[in-house]
C-alpha positions, -999 to +999 in steps of 0.1 A: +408+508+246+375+518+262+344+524+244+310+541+254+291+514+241+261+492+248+267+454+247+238+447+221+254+472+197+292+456+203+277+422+192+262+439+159+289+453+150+317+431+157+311+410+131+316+434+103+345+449+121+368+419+125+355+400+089+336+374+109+346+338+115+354+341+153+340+323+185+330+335+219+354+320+249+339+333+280+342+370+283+367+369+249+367+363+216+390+351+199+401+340+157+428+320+142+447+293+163+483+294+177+502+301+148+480+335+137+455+350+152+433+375+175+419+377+212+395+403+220+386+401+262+358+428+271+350+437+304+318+456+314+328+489+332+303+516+350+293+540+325+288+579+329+253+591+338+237+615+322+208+624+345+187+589+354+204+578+323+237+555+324+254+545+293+274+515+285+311+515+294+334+486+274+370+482+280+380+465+253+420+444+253+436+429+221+461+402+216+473+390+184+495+363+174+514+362+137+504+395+133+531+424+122+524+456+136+515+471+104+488+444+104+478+451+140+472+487+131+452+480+101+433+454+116+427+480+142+421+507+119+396+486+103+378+478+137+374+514+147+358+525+112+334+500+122+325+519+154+332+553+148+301+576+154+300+609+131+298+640+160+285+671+145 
């Protein structure tokens, strides 16, 4: 998934989105150990410009292990709420 997104606001959010309790591991990071858990790895991308101004570009890859994938996609479903920005 890729997200328009500055790295500041990610960091602020995440938190809330996920439920907390998860570590940074170079550019990832990841909850749970080897029996369940998550990995989120974020790269930094070019962002469009808008003029002079250039907006943050996120791509944003999940693993999971012990998840079902009805608990992937409301684990997801959870995350996006999180992030989503109301458009008028």
């Amino acid at each position: 998934m890729e997200m328009t997104l500055a790295w500041a606001e990610l960091l602020r959010l995440l938190p809330q989105a996920v439920g907390g309790g998860f570590h940074r591991v170079g550019d990832a990071f990841v909850q749970g150990d080897a029996e369940r858990g998550w990995r989120l790895r974020v790269t930094r991308l070019p962002g469009p410009r808008l003029g002079a101004l250039e907006l943050e570009r996120l791509r944003l890859e999940w693993g999971f292990n012990g998840f079902s994938a009805l608990e992937q996609e409301a684990f997801l479903a959870r995350f996006r709420l999180h992030f989503h920005k109301g458009g008028g």
